[in-house]
C-alpha positions as CSV (number, residue, x, y, z in Angstrom):
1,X,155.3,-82.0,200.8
2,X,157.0,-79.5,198.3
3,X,155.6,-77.2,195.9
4,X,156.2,-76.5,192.3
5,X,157.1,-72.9,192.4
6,X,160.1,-73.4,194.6
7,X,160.9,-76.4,192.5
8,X,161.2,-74.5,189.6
9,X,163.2,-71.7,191.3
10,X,165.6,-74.5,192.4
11,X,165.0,-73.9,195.9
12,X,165.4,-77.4,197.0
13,X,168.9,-77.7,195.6
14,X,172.1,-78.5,197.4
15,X,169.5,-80.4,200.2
16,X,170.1,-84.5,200.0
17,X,166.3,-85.0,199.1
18,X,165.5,-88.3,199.4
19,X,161.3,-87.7,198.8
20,X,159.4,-85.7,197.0
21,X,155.8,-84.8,196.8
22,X,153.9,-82.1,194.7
23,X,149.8,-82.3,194.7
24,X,149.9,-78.8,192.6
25,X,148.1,-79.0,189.0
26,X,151.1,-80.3,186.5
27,X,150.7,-80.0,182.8
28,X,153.7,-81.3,182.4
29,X,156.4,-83.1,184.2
30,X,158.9,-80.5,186.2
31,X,162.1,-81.7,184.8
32,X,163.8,-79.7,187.9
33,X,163.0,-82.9,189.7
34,X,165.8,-84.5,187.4
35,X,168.4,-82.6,189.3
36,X,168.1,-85.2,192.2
37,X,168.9,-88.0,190.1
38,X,171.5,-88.8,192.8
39,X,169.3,-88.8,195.8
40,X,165.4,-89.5,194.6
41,X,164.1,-92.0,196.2
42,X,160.4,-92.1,196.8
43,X,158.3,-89.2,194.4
44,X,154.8,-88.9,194.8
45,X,152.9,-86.8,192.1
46,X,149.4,-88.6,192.7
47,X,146.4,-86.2,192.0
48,X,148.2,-83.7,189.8
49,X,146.6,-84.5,186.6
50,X,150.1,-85.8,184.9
51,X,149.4,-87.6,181.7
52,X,153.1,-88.3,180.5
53,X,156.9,-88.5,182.0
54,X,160.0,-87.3,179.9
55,X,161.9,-90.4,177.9
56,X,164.9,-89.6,180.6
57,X,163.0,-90.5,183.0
58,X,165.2,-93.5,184.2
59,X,168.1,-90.9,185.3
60,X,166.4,-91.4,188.4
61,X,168.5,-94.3,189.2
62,X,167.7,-94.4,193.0
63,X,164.6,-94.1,192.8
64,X,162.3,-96.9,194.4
65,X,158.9,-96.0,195.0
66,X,156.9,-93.7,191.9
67,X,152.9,-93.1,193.2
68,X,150.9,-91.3,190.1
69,X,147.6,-92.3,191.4
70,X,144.5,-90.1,190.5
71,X,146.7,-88.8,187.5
72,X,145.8,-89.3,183.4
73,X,148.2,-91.9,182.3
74,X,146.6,-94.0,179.4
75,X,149.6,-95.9,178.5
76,X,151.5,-97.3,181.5
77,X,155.0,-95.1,180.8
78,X,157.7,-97.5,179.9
79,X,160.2,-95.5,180.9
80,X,159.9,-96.9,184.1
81,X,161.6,-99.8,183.3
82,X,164.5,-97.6,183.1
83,X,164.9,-97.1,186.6
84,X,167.1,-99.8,187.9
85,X,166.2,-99.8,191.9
86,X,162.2,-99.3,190.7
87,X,160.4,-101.4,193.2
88,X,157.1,-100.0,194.0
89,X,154.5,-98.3,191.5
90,X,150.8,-96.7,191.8
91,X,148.5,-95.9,189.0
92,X,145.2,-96.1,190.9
93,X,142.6,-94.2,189.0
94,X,144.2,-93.2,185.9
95,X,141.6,-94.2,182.8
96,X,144.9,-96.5,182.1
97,X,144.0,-99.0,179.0
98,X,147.3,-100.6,178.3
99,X,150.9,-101.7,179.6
100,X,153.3,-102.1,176.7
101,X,155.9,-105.2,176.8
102,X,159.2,-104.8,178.9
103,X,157.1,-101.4,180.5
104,X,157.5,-103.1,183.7
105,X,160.6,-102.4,185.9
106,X,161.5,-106.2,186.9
107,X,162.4,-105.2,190.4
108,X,159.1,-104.6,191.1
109,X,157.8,-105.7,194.7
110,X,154.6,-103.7,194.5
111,X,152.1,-102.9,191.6
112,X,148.8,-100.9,192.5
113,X,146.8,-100.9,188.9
114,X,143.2,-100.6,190.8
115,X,140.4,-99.3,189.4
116,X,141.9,-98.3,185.6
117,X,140.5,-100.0,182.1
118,X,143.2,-102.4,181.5
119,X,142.1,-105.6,179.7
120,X,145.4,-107.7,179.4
121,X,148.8,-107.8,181.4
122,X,151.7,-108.1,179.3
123,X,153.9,-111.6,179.0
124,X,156.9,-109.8,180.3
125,X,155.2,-109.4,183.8
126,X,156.9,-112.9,184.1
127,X,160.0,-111.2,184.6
128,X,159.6,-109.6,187.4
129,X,160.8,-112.4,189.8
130,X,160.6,-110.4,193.4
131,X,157.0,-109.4,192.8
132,X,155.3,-109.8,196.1
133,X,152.0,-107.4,195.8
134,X,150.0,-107.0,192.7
135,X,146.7,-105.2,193.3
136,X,144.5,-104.7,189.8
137,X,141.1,-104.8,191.2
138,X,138.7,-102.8,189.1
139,X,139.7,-103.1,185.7
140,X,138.5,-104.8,182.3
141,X,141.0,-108.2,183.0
142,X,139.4,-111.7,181.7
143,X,142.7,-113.9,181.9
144,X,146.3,-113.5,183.3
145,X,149.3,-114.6,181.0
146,X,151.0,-118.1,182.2
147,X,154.3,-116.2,181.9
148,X,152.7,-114.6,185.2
149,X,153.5,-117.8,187.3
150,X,157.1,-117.5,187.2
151,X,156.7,-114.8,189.6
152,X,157.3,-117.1,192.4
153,X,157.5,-114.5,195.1
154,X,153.8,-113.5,194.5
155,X,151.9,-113.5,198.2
156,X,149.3,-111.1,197.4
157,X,146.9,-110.6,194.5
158,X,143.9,-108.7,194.2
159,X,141.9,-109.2,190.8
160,X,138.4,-108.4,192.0
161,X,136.0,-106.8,190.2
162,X,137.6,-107.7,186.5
163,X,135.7,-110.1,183.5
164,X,137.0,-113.6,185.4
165,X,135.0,-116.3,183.5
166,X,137.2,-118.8,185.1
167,X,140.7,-118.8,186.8
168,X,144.1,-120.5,186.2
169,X,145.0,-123.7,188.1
170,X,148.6,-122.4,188.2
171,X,147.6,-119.7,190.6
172,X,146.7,-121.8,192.9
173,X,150.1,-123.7,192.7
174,X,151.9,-120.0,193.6
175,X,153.8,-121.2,196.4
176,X,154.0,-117.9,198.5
177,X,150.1,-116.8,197.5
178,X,148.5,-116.8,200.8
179,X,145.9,-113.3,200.0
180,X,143.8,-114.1,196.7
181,X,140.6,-112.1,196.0
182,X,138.8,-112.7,193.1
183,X,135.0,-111.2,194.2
184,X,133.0,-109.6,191.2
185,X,134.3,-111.6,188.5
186,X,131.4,-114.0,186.5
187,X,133.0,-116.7,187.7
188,X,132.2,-116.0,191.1
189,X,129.2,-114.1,190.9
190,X,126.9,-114.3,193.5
191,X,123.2,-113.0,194.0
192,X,123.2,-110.5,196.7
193,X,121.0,-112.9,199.3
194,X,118.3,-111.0,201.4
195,X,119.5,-110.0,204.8
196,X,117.2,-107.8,207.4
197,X,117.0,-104.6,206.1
198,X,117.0,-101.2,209.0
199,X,116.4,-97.4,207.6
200,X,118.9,-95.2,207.6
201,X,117.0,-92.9,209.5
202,X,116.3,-95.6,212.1
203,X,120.0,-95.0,213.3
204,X,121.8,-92.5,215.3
205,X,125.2,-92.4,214.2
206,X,127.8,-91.5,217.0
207,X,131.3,-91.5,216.7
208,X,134.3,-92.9,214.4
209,X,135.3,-96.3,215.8
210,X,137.9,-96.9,212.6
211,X,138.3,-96.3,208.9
212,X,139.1,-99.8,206.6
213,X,139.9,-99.9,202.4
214,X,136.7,-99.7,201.7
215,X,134.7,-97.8,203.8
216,X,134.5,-96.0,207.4
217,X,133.1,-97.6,210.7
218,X,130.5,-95.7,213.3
219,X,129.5,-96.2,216.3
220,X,125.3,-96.1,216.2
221,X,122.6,-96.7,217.8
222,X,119.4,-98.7,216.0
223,X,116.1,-97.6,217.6
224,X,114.7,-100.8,216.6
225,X,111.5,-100.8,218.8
226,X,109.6,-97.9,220.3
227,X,111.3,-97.9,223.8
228,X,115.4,-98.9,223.1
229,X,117.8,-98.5,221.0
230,X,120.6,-100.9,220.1
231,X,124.2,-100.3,219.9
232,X,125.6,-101.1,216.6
233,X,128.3,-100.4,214.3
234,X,127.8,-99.3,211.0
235,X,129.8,-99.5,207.7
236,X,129.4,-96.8,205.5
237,X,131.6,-97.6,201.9
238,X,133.4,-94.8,200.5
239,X,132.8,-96.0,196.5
240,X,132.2,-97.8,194.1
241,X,135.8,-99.8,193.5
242,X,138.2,-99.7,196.1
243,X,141.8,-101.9,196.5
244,X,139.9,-104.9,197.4
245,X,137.1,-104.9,195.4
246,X,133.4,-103.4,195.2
247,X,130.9,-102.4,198.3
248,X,128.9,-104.8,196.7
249,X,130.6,-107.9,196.9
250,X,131.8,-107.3,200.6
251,X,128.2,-107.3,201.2
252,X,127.6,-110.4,199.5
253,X,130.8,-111.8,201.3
254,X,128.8,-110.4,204.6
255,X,125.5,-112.2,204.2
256,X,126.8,-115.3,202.8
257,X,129.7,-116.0,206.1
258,X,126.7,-116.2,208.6
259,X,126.6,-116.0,212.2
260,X,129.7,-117.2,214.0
261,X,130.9,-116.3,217.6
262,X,134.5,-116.2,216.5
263,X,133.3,-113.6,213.2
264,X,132.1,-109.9,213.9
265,X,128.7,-110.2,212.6
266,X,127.0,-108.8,210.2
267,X,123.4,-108.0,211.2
268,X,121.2,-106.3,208.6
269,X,122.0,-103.8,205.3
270,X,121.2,-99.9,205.6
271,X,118.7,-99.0,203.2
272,X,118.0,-95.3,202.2
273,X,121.3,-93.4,202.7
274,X,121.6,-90.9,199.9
275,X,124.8,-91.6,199.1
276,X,126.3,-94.7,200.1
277,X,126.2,-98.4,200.8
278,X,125.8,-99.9,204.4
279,X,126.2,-102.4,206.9
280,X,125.0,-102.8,210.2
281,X,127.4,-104.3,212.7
282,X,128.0,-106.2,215.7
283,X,129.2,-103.7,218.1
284,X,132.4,-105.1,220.1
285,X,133.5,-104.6,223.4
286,X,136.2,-101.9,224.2
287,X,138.2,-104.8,225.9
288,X,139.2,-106.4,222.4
289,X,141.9,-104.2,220.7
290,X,143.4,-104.9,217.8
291,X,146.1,-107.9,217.5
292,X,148.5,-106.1,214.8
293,X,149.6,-103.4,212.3
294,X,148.9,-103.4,208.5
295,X,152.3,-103.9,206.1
296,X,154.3,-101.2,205.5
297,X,156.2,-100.1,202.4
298,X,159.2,-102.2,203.7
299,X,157.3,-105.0,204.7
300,X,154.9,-105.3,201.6
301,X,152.9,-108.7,202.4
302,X,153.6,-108.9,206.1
303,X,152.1,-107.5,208.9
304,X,154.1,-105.8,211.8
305,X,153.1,-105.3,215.8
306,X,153.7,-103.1,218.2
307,X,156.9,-102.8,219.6
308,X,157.6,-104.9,222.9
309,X,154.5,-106.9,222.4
310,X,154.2,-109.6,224.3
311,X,151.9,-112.8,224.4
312,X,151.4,-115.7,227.0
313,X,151.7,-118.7,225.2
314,X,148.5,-119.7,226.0
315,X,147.1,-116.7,224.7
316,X,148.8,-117.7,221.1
317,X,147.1,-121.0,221.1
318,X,144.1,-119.2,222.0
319,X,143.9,-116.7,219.5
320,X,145.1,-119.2,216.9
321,X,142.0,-121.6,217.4
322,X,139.7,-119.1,217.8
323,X,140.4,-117.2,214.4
324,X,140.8,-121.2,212.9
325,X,137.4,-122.2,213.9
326,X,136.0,-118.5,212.3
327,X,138.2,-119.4,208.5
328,X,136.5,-122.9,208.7
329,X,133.2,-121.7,209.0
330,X,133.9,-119.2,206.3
331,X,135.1,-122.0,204.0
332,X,132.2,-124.5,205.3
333,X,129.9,-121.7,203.6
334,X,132.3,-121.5,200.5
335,X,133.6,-117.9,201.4
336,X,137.5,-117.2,201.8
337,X,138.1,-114.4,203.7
338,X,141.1,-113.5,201.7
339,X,142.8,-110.8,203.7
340,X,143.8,-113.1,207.1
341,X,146.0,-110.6,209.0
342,X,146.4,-110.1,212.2
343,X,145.6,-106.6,211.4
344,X,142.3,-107.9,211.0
345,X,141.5,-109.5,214.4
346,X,141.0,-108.7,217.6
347,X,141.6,-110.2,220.8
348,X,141.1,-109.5,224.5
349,X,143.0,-110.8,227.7
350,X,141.3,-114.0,228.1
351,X,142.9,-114.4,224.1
352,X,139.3,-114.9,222.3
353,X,140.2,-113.9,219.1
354,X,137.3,-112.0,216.3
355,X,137.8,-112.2,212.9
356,X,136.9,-109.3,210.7
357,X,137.2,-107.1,207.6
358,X,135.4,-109.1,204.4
359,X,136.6,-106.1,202.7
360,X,138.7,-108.7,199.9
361,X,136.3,-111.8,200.6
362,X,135.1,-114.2,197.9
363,X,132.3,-116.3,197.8
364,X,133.7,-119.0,195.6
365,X,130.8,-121.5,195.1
366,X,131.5,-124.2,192.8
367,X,134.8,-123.4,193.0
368,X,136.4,-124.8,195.6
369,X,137.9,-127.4,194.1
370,X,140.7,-124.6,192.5
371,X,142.3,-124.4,196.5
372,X,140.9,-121.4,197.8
373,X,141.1,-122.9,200.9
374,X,144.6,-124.1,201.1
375,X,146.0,-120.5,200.1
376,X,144.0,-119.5,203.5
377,X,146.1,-122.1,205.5
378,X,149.3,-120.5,204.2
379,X,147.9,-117.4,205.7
380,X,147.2,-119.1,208.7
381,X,150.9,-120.1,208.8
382,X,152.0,-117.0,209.0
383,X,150.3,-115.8,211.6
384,X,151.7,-118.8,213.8
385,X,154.6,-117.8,213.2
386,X,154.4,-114.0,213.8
387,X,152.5,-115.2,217.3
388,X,155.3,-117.4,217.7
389,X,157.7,-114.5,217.4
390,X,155.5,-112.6,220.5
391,X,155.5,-115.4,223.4
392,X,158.1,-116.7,225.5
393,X,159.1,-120.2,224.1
394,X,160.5,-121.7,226.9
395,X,159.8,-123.7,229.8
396,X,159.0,-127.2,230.9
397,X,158.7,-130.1,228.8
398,X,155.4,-130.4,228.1
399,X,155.7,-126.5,227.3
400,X,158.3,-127.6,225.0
401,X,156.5,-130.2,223.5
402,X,153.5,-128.1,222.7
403,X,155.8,-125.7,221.0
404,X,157.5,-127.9,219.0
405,X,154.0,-129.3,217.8
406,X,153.2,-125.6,217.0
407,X,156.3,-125.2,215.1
408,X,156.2,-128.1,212.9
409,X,152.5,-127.1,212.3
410,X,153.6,-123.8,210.9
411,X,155.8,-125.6,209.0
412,X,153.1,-127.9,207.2
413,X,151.1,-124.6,207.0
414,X,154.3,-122.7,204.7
415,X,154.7,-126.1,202.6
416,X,155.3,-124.5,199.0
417,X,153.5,-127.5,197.5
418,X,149.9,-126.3,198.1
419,X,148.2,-129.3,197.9
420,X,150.6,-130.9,201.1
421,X,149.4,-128.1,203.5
422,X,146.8,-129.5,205.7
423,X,143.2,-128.8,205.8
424,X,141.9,-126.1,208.3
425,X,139.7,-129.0,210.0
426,X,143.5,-130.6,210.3
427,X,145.1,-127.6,211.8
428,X,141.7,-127.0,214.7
429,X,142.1,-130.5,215.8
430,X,146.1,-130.0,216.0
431,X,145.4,-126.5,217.9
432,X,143.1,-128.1,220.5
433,X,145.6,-131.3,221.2
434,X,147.6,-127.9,222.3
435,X,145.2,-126.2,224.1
436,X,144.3,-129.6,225.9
């Protein structure tokens, strides 16, 4: 992090600065950050209040990732576009209303528009070809431009909590869109169902287990009768809009996925906090850890894993079914879990595999006949083939034989032509030949 006042006084120049982040008050953009037109690659200005960027903007030709989140812009700046290497761009809570034509810069990877006013995207959107990530939950949206499915490259989209009265076919012909949340629009609104309600002040909240997108996670215990208390997790959401969507609809997602012994459970709703929405939890053993690590900036759509991880084969198949059988459910109930990362299970030695987080779920209803559940198996693809990328493939021939099997079942899963991909009933019953 740098500050302003040794900006101005050009006491960063002659250093080969690659990043550069100010969180001081700015009334104005520093044109001192200009000077490292040469070098600039990532500049992060989120939080200062900026409302406007100079029209020369785009001498910044290295630059590839521009965060003004928290800031004033109500016009997205098309001087972006000027930028030629411009591949990743925040405007998360800025009042924005509008993006101009040809604002966009077409090597875009990643947009982050959440929680802003906009009401349309413009046609030129369909131009930018290696879009991957496009999150624009929270805003004023009720359609998306056809130009939009020419972005080919498109795995994740989050339009949650926008004025949805019904959704395109095309996008679910997007052959790499395998993370699609659409929660909070009318055309999947859904009626909070009742779920057991516990006080606030019946809990005990201990420590942090985790933070998520939308809210943080504590261990608790419930005093549900007179003589013992529970353990428990509880959900406390931050807000009201977050990158996925609103507390709201998780909760809905919550109630309506059930009971499943491959899910982490949701058990009852906290009533009288004074400030915030909860959740009461399943509480999971210390034995399951986590199976992988959210995307980065590089890797945009994909998750990544520790380094030297290693899985037993059998362990794969394992966690594979397991995590299968919990997305069926979810689908049985008409509810796509929408965020299917590996970041999002957990897993223990004996490789039984939860499935968690309904941060970015959808209750879809009616809807099902759109696809949801195909885009989930492309998800499902790819995490057989990032397990596949963890275990030791060789070995005997029946070893070989079930790998192979595996193999060409990813590849049905990765079809580009949705409609080919199998069924998640289709994949279980594949899983278990290999597990047999």
């Amino acid at each position: 992090m740098q500050d302003l006042a040794t900006l101005r006084s050009r006491g960063y120049r002659g250093h080969d600065r690659r990043k550069l982040k100010l969180i001081e008050p700015l009334h104005s953009f520093p044109l001192e950050i200009l000077h490292f037109a040469d070098t600039l690659e990532h500049l992060d200005l989120s939080g200062t209040g900026l409302s406007s960027i100079p029209d020369d903007f785009g001498q910044l030709r290295k630059l590839k990732i521009a965060f003004f989140s928290e800031c004033n812009f109500a016009v997205f700046p098309a001087q972006l576009a000027g930028c030629p290497e411009l591949e990743m761009v925040a405007f998360r809570s800025n009042g924005m209303t509008s993006i101009p034509e040809d604002a966009l810069p077409t090597e875009l990877r990643w947009l982050i528009l959440t929680n802003n006013c906009i009401e349309y995207l413009p046609k030129s959107i369909g131009r930018c070809s290696r879009l991957q990530k496009c999150m624009l939950a929270g805003n004023r949206l009720g359609s998306l431009p056809e130009d939009m499915s020419a972005c080919k490259k498109l795995g994740l989209l989050r339009i949650s909590a926008n004025n949805f009265d019904h959704l395109p076919q095309w996008l679910f012909e997007m052959p790499e869109l395998a993370f699609l949340s659409t929660a909070g629009n009318p055309c999947c609104d859904q009626k909070l169902a009742q779920l057991r309600q516990v006080s606030w002040h019946d809990l005990e909240i201990e420590n942090l287990l985790g933070h998520g997108a939308s809210g943080d996670i504590y261990r608790a215990k419930w005093m549900s009768t007179d003589s013992a208390a529970d353990e428990v997790a509880v959900k406390l959401f931050r807000g009201e809009v977050t990158s996925d969507g609103r507390p709201l609809d998780e909760m809905a997602a919550c109630i309506a996925a059930g009971s499943h012994e491959h899910l982490i459970n949701t058990l009852a709703t906290v009533q009288g906090h004074p400030k915030k929405y909860g959740l009461l939890m399943q509480l999971i053993s210390p034995r399951y850890r986590t199976l992988g690590l959210p995307p980065s900036l590089q890797t945009c759509t994909r998750d990544r894993y520790p380094e030297g991880m290693v899985l037993p084969f059998r362990t794969v198949v394992q966690i594979l079914f397991d995590v299968a059988s919990a997305a069926l459910h979810l689908h049985r109930r008409k509810v796509s879990h929408c965020d299917l990362y590996a970041h999002n299970i957990l897993f223990n030695d004996a490789g039984r595999a939860l499935l968690g987080d309904l941060g970015a779920a959808t209750v879809y209803g009616d809807l099902g006949h759109l696809g949801f559940e195909k885009i989930e198996v492309l998800a499902l693809g790819y995490l057989i083939q990032d397990l596949l990328g963890l275990t030791d493939l060789t070995g005997g021939a029946n070893k070989r034989q079930h790998v192979q099997e595996l193999m060409d079942l990813q590849a049905e899963c990765l079809n580009p032509v949705v409609k080919k991909r199998p069924t998640i009933s289709t994949i279980i019953y594949r899983l278990q030949r290999v597990i047999c």
